[in-house]
C-alpha positions as a Markdown table, in Angstrom:
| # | Residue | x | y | z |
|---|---|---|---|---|
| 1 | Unk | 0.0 | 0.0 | 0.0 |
| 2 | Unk | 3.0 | 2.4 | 0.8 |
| 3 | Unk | 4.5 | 1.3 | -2.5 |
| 4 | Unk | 1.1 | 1.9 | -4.3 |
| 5 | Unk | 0.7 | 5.8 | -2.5 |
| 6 | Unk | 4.2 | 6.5 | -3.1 |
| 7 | Unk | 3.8 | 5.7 | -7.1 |
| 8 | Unk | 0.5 | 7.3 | -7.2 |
| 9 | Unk | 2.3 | 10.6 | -5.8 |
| 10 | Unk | 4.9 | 10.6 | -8.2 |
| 11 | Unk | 2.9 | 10.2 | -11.4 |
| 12 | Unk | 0.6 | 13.3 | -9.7 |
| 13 | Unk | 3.8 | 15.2 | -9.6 |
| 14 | Unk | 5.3 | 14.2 | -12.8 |
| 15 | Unk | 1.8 | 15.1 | -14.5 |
| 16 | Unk | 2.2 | 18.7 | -12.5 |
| 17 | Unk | 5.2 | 19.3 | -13.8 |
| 18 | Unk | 4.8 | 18.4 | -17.2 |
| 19 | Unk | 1.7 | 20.5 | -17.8 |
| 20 | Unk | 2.1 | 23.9 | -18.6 |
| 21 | Unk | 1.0 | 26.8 | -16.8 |
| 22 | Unk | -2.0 | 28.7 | -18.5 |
| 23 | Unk | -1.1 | 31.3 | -20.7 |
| 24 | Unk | -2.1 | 35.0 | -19.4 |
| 25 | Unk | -5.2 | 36.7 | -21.6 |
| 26 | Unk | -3.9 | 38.9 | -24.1 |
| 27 | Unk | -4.2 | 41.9 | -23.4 |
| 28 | Unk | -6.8 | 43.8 | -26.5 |
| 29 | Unk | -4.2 | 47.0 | -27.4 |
| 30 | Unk | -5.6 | 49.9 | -29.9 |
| 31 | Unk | -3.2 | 50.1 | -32.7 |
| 32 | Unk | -3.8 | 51.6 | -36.3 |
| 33 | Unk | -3.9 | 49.1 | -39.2 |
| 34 | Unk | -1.8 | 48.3 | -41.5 |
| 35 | Unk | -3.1 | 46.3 | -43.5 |
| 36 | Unk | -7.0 | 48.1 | -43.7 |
| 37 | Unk | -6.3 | 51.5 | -44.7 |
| 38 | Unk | -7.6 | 54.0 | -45.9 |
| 39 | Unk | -5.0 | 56.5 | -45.2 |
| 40 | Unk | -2.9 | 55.8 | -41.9 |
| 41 | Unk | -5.5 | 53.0 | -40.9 |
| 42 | Unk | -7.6 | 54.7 | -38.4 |
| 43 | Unk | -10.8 | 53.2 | -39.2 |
| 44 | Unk | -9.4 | 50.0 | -39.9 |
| 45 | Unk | -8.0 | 49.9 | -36.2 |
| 46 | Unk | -11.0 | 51.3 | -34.8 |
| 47 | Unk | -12.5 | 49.1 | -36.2 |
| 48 | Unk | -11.2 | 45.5 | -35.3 |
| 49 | Unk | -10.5 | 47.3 | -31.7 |
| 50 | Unk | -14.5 | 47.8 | -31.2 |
| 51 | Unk | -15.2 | 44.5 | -33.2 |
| 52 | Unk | -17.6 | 46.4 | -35.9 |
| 53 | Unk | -16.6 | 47.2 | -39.4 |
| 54 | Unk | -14.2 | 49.8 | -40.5 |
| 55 | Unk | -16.8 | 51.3 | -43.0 |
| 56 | Unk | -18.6 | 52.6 | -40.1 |
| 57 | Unk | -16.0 | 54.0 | -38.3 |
| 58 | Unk | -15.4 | 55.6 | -41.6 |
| 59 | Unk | -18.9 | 56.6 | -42.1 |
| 60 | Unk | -19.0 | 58.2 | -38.4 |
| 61 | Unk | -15.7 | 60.3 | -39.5 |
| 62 | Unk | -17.7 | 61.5 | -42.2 |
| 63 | Unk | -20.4 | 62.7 | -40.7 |
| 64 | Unk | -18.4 | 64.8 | -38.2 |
| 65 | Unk | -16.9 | 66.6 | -40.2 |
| 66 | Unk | -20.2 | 68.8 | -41.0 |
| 67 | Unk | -20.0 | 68.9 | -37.2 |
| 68 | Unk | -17.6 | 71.7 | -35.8 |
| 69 | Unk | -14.9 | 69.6 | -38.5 |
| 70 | Unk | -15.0 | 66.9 | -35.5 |
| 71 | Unk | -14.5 | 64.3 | -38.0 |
| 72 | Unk | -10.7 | 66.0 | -39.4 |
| 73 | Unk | -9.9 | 66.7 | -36.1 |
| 74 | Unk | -10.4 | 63.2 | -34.0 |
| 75 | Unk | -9.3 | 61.4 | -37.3 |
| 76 | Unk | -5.5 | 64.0 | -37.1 |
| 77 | Unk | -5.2 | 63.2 | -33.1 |
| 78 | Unk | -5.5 | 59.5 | -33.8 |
| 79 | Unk | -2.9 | 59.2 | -36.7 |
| 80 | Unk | -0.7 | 61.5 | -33.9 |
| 81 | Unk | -1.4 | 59.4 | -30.9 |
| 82 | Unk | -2.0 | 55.7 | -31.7 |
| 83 | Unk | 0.5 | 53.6 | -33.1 |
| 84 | Unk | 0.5 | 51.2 | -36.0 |
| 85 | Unk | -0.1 | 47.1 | -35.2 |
| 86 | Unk | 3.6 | 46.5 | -37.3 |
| 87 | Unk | 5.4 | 48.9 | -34.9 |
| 88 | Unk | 3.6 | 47.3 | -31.9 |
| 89 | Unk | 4.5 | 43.6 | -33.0 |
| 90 | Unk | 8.0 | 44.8 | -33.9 |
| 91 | Unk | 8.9 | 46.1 | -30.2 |
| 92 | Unk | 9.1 | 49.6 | -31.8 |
| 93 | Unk | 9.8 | 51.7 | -28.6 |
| 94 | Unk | 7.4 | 48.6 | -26.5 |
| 95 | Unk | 7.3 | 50.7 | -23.5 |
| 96 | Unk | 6.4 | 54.4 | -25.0 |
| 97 | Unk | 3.9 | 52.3 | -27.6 |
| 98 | Unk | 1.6 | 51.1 | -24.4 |
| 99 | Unk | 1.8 | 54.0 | -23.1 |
| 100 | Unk | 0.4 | 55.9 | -26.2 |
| 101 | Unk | -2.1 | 52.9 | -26.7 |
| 102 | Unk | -3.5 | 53.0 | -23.5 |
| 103 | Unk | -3.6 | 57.3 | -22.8 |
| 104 | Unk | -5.2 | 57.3 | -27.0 |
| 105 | Unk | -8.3 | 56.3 | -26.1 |
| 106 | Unk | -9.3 | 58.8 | -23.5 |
| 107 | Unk | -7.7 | 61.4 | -25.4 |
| 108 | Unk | -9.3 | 61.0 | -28.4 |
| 109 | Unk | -12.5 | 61.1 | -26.2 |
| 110 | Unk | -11.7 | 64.2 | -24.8 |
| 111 | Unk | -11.0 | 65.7 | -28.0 |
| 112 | Unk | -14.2 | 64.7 | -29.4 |
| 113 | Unk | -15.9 | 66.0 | -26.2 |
| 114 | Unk | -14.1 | 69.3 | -26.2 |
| 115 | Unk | -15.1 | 69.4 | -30.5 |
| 116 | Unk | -18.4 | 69.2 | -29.9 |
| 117 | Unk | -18.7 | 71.4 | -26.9 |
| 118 | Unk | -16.9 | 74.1 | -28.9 |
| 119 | Unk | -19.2 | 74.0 | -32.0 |
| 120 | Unk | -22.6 | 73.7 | -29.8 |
| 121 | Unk | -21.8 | 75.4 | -27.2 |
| 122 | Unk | -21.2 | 78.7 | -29.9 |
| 123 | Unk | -24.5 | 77.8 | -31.6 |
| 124 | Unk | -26.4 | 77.4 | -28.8 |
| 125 | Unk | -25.2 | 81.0 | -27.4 |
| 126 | Unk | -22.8 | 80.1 | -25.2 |
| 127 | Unk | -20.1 | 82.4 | -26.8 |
| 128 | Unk | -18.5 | 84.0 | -23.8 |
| 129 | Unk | -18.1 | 80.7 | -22.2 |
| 130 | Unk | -16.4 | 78.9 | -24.8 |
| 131 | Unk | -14.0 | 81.7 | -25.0 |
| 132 | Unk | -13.3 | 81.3 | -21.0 |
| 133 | Unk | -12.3 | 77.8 | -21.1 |
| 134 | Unk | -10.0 | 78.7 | -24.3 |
| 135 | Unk | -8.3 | 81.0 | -22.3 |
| 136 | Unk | -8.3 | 79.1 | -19.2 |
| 137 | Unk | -6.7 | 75.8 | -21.3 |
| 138 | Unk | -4.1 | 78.0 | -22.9 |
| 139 | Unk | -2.6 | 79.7 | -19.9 |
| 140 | Unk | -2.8 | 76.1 | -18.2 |
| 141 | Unk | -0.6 | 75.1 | -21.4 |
| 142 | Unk | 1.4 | 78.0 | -21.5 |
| 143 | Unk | 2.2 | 77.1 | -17.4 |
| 144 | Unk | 3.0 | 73.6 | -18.7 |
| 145 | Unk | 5.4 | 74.8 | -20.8 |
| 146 | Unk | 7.6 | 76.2 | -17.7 |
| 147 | Unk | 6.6 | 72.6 | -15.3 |
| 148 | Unk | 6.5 | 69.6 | -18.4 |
| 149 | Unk | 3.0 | 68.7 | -18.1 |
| 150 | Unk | -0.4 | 69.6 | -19.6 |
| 151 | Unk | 0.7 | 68.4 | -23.2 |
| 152 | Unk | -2.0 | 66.1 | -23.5 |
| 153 | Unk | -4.5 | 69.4 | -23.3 |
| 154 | Unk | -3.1 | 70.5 | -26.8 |
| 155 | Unk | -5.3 | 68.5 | -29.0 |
| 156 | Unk | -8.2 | 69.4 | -27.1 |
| 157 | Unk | -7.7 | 72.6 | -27.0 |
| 158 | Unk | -7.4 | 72.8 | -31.0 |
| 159 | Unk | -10.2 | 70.8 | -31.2 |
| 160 | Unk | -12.4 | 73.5 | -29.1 |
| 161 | Unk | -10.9 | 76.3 | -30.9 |
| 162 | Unk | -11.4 | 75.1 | -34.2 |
| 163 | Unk | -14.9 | 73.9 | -33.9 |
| 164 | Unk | -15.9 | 77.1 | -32.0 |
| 165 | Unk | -14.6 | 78.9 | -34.8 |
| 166 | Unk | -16.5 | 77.3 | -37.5 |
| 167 | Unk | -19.5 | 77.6 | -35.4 |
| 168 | Unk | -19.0 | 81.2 | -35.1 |
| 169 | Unk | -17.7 | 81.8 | -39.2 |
| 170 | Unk | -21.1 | 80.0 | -39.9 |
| 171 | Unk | -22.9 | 82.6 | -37.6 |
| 172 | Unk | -24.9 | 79.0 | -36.1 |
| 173 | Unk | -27.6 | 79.7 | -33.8 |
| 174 | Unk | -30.0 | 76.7 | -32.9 |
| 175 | Unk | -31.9 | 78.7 | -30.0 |
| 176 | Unk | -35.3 | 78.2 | -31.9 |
| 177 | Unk | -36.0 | 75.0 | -30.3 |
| 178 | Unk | -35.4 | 71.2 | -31.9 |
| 179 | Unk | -37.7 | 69.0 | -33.5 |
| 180 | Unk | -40.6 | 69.6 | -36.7 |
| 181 | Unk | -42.4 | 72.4 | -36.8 |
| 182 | Unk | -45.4 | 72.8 | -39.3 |
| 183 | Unk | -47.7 | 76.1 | -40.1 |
| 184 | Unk | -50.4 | 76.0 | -42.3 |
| 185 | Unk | -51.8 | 80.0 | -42.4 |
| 186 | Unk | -55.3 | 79.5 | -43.8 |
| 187 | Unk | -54.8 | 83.2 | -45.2 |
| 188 | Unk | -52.3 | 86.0 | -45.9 |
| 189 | Unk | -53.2 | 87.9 | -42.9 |
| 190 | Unk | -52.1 | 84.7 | -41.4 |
| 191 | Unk | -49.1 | 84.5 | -42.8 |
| 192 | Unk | -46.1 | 85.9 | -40.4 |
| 193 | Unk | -42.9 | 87.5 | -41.0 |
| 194 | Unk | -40.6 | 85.4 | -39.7 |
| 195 | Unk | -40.4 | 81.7 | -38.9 |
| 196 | Unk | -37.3 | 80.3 | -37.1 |
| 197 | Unk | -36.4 | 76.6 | -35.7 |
| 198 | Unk | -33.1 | 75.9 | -34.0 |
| 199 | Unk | -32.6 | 72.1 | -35.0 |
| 200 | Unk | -34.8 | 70.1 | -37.2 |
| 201 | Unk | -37.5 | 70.1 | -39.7 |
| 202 | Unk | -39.2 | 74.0 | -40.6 |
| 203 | Unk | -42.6 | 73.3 | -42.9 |
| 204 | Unk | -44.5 | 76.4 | -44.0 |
| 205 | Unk | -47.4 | 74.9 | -46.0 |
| 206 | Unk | -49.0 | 77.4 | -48.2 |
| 207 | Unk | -51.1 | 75.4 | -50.6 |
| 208 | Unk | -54.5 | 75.9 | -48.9 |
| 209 | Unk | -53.5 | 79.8 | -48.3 |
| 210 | Unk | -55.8 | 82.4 | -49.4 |
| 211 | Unk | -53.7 | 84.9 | -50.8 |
| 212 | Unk | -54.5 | 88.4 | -52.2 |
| 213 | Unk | -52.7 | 90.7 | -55.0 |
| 214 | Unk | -49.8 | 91.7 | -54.1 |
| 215 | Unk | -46.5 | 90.8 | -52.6 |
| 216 | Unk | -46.1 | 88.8 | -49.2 |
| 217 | Unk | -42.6 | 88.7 | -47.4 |
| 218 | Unk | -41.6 | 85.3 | -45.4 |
| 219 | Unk | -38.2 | 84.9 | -43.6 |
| 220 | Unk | -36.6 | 81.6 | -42.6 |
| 221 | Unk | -34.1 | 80.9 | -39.8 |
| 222 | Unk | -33.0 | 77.5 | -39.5 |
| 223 | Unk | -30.0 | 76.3 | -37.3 |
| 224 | Unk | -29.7 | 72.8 | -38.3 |
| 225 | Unk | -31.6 | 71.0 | -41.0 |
| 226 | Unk | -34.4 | 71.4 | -43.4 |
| 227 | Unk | -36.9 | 75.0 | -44.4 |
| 228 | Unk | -39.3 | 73.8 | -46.7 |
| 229 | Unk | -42.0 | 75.8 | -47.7 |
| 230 | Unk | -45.1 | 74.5 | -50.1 |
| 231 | Unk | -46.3 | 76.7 | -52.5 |
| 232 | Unk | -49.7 | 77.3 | -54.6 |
| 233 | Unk | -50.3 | 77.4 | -58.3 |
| 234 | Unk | -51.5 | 81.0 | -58.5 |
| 235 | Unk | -48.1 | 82.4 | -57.1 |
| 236 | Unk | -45.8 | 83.9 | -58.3 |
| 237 | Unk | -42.4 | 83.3 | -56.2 |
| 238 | Unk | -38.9 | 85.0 | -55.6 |
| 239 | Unk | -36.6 | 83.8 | -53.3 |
| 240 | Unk | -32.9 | 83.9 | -51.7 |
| 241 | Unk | -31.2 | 82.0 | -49.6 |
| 242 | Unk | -28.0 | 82.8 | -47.4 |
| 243 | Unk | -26.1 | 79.0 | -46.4 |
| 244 | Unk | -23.3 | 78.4 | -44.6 |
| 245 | Unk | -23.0 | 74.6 | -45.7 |
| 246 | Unk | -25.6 | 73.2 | -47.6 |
| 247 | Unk | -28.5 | 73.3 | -50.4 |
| 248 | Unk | -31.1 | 75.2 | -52.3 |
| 249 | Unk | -33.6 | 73.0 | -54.1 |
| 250 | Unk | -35.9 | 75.4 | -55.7 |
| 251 | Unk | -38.6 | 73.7 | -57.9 |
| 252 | Unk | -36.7 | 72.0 | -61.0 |
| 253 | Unk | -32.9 | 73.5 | -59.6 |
| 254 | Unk | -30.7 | 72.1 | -57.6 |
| 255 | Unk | -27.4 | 73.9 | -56.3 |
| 256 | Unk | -25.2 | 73.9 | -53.1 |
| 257 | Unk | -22.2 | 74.0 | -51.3 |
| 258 | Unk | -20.4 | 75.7 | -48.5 |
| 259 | Unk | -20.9 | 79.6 | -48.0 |
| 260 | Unk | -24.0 | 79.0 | -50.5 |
| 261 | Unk | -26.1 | 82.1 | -51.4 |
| 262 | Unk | -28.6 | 81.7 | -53.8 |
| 263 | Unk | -31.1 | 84.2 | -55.5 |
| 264 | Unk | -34.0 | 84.1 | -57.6 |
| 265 | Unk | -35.8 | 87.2 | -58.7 |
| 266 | Unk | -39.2 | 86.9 | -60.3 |
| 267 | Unk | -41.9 | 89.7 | -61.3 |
| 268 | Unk | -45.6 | 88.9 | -61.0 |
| 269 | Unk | -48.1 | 90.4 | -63.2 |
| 270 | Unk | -50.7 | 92.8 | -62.6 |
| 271 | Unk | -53.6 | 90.7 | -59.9 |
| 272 | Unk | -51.0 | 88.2 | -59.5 |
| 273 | Unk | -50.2 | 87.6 | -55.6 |
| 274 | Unk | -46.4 | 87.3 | -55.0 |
| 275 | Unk | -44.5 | 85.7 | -52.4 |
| 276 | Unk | -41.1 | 86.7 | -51.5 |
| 277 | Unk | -39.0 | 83.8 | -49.6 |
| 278 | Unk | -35.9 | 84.7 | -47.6 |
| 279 | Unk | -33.8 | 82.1 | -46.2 |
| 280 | Unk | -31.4 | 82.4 | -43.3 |
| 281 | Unk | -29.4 | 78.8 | -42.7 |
| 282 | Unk | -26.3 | 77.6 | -40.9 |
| 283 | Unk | -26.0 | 73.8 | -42.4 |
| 284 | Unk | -28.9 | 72.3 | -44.4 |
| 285 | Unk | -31.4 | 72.9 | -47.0 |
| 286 | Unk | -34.1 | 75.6 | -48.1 |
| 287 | Unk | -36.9 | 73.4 | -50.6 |
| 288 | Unk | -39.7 | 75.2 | -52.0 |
| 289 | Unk | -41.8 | 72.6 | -54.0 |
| 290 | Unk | -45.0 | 74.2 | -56.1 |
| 291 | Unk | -48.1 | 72.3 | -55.5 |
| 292 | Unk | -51.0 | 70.8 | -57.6 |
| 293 | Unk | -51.6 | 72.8 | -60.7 |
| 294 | Unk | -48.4 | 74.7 | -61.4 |
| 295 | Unk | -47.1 | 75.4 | -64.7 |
| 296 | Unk | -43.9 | 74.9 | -65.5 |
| 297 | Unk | -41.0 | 76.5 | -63.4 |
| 298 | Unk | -43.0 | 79.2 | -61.4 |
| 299 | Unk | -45.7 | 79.7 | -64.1 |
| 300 | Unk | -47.6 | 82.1 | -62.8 |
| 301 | Unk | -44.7 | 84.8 | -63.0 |
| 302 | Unk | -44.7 | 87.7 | -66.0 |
| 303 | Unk | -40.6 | 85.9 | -66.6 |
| 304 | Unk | -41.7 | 82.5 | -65.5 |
């Protein structure tokens, strides 16, 4: 029996030692791709880190950019702060690349953060206080020039500035309010001077208005999205539009583009009512679309 324990204890013991101890969980790293790119493999990275596909990282990237430029901006801090999966595998620098992998993340959240509080926080009226926390980042910059910290507030800060700044070249303003708002004036006298919406969808439905000879002024201010106004068949219409980024699509025409100011001028005849449209927009579109029983391109005009 002693023989039997003492055997059974040493095949126990061999069988310990010859198995080998688990191997650690690999550790899941951010690193651009190399072999999915684009450019410098942002997306691509992005992409297998978060487990989705790389065209909609891309697709993301895209649409911030008609955000503040967010898109430019968090793209240009990535290619600066993550490193490339061949220079990772390689040992390039190990200990400075897992550093940079690991801080990338957050800072690339911050920058997006401090992007989109820069261009909303402008458009939403909040001027004074954007410029405040410039000024209050670049003297804590300018301080960490002198002690060797507060680098990693650089990209931020750009990120702020710059989308601010587009925010205010765009002269953005979404205090109107967010969502869809409809008006249906059953009459001229109805009909008001001025319609504004901060974020969203603006709808002035004329079709059913009783207008009389004469000409009839409507002004649009739209932060963000879409001013359409619905027109009837006895009309004859002008309009102009002033756009920061965006486009006019005014019954068979079709234009845009950035700092996009479009004008139509049309002449009604004698008896002939005449609406006047005038369109104020940051990014989006002005649509004016004729309704049942219109005649060509804005038939009832005298140069229709």
């Amino acid at each position: 029996m002693v023989e039997r324990a003492f055997f059974a204890d040493a095949t126990t013991m061999t069988t310990a030692a010859t198995t080998p101890p688990p191997e650690p969980p690999v550790q899941k790293r951010l690193t651009r791709s190399s072999s999915d790119q684009v450019i410098a493999g942002v997306a691509g990275g992005f992409g297998r880190y978060l487990g989705i596909d790389p065209v909609v990282i891309r697709l993301i990237l895209i649409v911030l950019i008609f955000f503040g430029g967010a898109g430019v901006i968090v793209y240009g801090a990535a290619w600066l702060l993550v490193p490339t999966d061949d220079q990772e595998t390689a040992g390039f620098d190990g200990r400075g690349v897992a550093r940079r992998t690991g801080i990338a993340p957050g800072a690339l959240v911050l920058t997006l953060v401090a992007a989109a509080s820069g261009f909303w926080g402008i458009a939403f009226g909040g001027g004074t206080a954007v410029a405040i926390v410039v000024i209050a980042v670049g003297a804590a910059l300018v301080a960490g020039a002198f002690t060797g910290g507060a680098r990693w507030l650089i990209l931020p800060a750009i990120a702020l500035a710059m989308a601010g700044g587009v925010a205010a070249a765009a002269d953005l303003d979404v205090r109107g309010g967010v969502g869809e708002r409809v008006y249906r004036p059953a009459s001229a006298n109805d009909l008001r001077s001025n319609y504004k919406l901060g974020v969203g969808h603006l709808l002035v439905d004329l079709r059913k208005t009783d207008f009389s000879p004469g000409n009839h002024r409507v002004h649009l201010k739209l932060g963000v999205g879409q001013a359409e106004v619905l027109v009837p068949a006895n009309v004859c219409v002008s309009s102009s539009a002033d756009i920061s980024a965006g486009e006019t699509e005014v019954f068979d025409r079709t234009t845009g583009g950035t700092n996009h100011d479009w004008q139509d001028v049309r002449s009604a005849p004698a008896g002939t009512p005449q609406l006047t449209v005038d369109a104020d927009i940051g990014f989006g579109q002005l649509r004016i679309e004729p309704g049942v029983g219109f005649q060509g391109v804005n038939g009832a005009c005298a140069n229709g």
